[in-house]
C-alpha atoms as one frame of an Amber mdcrd trajectory, in Angstrom:
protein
  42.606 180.074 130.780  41.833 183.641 132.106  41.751 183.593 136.088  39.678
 186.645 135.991  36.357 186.197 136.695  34.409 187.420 133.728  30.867 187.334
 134.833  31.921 189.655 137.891  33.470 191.912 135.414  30.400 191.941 133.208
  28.070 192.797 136.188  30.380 196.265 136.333  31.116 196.917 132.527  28.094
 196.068 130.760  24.521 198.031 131.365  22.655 194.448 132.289  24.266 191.617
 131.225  22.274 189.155 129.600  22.312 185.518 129.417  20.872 182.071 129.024
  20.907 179.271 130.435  22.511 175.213 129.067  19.884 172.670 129.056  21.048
 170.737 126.528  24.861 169.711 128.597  26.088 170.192 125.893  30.114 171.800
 125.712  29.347 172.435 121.767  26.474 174.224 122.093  27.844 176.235 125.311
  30.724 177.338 122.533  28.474 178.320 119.982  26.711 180.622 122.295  30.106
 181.481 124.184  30.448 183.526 120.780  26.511 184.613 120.236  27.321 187.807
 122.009  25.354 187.018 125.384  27.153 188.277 128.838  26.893 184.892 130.501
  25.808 181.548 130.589  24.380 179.550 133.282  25.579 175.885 133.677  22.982
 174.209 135.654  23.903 171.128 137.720  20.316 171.172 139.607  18.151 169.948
 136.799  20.295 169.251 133.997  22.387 165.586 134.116  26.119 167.728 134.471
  28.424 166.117 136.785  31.541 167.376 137.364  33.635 166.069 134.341  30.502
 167.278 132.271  31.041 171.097 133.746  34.685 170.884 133.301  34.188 170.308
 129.376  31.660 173.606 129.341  34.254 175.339 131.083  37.091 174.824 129.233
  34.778 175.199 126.055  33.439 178.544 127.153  36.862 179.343 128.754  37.878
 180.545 124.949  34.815 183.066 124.241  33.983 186.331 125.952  31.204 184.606
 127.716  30.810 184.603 131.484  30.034 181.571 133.031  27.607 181.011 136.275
  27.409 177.245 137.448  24.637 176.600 139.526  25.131 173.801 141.973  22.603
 170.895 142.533  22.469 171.911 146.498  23.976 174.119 149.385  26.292 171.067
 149.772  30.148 172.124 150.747  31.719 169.021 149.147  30.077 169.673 146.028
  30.996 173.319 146.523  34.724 172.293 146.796  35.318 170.366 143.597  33.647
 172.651 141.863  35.915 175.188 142.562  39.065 173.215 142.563  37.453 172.277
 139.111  37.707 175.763 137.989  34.247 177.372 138.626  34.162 181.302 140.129
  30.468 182.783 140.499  28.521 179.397 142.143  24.421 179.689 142.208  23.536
 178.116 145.143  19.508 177.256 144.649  16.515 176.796 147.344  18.659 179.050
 150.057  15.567 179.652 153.135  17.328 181.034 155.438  19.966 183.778 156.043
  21.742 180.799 158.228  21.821 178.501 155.049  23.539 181.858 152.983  25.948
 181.867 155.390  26.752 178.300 155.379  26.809 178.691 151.562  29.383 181.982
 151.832  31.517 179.888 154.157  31.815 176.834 151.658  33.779 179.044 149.000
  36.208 180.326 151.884  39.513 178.652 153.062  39.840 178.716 156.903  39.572
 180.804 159.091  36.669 182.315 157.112  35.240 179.296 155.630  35.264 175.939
 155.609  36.991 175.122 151.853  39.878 172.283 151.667  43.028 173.232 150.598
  44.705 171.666 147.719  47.979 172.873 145.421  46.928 170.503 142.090  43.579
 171.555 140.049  42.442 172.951 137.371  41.365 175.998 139.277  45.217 176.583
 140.584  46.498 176.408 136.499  47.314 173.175 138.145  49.885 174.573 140.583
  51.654 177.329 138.273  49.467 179.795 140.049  51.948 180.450 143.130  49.556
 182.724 144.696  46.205 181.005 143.790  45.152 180.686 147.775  45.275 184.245
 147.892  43.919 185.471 144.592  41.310 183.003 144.176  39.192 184.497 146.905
  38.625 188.341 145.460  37.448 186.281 142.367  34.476 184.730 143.356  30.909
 185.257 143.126  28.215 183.831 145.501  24.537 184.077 144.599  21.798 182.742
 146.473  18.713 181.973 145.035  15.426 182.826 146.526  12.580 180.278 145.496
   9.883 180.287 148.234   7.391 182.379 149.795   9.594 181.689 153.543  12.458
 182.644 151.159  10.973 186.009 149.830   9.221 187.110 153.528  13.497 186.483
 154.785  15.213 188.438 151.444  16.442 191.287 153.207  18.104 189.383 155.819
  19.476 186.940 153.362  20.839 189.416 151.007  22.721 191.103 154.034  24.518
 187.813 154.944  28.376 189.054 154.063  29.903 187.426 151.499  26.725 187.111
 149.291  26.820 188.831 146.038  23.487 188.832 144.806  20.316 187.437 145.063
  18.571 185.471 141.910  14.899 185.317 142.049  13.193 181.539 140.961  10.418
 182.283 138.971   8.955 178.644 138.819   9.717 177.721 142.372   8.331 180.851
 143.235   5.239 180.188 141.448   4.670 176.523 142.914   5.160 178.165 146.139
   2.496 180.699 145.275   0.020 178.346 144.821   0.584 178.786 140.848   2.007
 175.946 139.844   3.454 176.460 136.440   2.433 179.480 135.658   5.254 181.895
 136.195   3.380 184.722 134.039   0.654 184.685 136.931  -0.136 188.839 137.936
   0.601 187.731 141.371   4.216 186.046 140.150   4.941 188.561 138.143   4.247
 191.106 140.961   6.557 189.798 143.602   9.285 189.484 140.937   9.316 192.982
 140.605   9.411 193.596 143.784  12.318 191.634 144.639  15.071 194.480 143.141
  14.185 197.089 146.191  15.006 194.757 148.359  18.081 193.484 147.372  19.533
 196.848 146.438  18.752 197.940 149.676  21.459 195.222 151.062  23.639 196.559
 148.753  23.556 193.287 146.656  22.603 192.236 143.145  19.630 191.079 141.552
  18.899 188.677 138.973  16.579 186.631 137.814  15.115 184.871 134.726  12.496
 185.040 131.911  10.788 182.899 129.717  10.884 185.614 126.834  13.129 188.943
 125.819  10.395 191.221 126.018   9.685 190.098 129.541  13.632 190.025 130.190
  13.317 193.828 129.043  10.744 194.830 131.374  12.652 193.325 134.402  15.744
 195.262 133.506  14.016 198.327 133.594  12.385 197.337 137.405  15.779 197.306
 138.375  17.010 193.607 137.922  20.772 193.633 137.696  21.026 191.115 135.658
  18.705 188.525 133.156  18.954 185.263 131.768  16.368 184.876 128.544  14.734
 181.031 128.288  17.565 178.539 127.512  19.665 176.842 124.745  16.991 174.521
 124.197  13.915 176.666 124.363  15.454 178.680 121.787  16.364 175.693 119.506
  12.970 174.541 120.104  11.155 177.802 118.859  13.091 178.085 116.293  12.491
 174.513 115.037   8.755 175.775 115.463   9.002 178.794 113.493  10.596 176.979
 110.653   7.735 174.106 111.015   4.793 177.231 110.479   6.503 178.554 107.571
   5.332 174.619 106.095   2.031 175.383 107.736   2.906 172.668 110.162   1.828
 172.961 114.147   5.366 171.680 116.461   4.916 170.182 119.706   3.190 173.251
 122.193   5.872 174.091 124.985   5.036 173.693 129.001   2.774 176.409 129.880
   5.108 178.082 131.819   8.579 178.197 131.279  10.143 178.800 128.108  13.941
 177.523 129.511
């Protein structure tokens, strides 16, 4: 198991990394596209049934391809925060962040004292279970903090939450985004679709990193070229799905339509 964090070293190698995210919690499936030749993959603890054991099996699955690996956390929570990364995470999305105030407390989670508020412990996976001497040290240059930003309160605040030190980047919510828009479902809408692109300006100007996902490549594309830093396409299961579909049409049969907006 690498200790380098491969996602961070994506975000400086590769042009705009590109990745997906796991729906199905499934540590097969996060293999099989460990190897599909995508920059990253985003194991989702918010709305997928992962618990911890289930992201420890992903990890140590995807810990063997060139994959990246972002884990998004179910909330700005710093006990969740800390066996995650005993556990062996690096680059945590923490989703729904408001305020620069709840970035901060979200920064301060992943540090040990006197920056931060992280337990210390010897044992776990994260450690090589102890045979890294110099883990407390090292393990802090390795991580990666984004904070999502989901809400119109959220988007009016960006700048001053992409400033917050210790935050990495910024990831933009599309469907959160949209709900808070008044467009429920509809992440496509011109007026979605507008403050998305917006978004990059200001988080370059904090000197941080944007990302954000899309329901389709084409639309992945056209982010990337507004200046996103990096893009996650749909999701394991949206792209099983369509292809299930696209095999169904060539029988002249109709599959089960998608939801309207999301496509992942």
């Amino acid at each position: 198991m690498s200790f380098e964090n491969r996602f961070a070293r994506r975000l400086q190698e590769a042009p705009t990394p590109l990745g997906t995210w796991l729906m199905s919690a499934s540590a097969t499936c996060a293999e099989a596209l460990g190897w599909s030749g995508l920059d990253f993959l985003v194991v989702d603890m918010e709305h997928v049934p992962i618990e911890l054991p289930d992201m420890v099996d992903i990890h140590r699955a995807l810990a063997g391809t060139p994959a990246g690996t972002i884990t998004r956390l179910p909330w700005n929570d710093a006990v969740t925060v800390k066996r995650v990364l005993d556990a062996g995470a690096q680059t945590l999305m923490f989703p729904m962040v408001q305020t620069p105030e709840q970035a901060a407390a979200a920064v301060r989670a992943t540090r040990y004292p006197p920056a931060g508020i992280r337990g210390v412990a010897a044992v776990h996976r994260a450690s090589h279970y102890g045979t890294l001497a110099d883990y407390l040290v090292r393990s802090g240059p390795e991580l990666f903090v984004i904070v999502q930003v989901e809400t119109v309160e959220a988007y009016a605040r960006m700048p001053e939450i992409a400033a917050v030190d210790g935050v990495d980047a910024v990831f933009i919510g599309p469907g959160d985004l949209a709900a808070s828009m008044g467009h429920l479902g509809d992440v496509l809408h011109p007026e979605v679709q507008a403050a998305v692109r917006q978004a990059p300006q200001a988080v370059h100007r904090a000197g941080r990193k944007a990302g954000v996902v899309a329901p389709t490549a084409e639309l992945a594309r056209s982010l990337a070229e507004v200046g996103y830093d990096f893009v996650a396409i749909g999701s394991d299961l949206a792209a099983m799905n369509a292809t299930i579909k696209s095999h169904m049409g060539v029988f002249g049969r109709q599959a089960a339509a998608p939801a309207k907006s999301a496509g992942y």
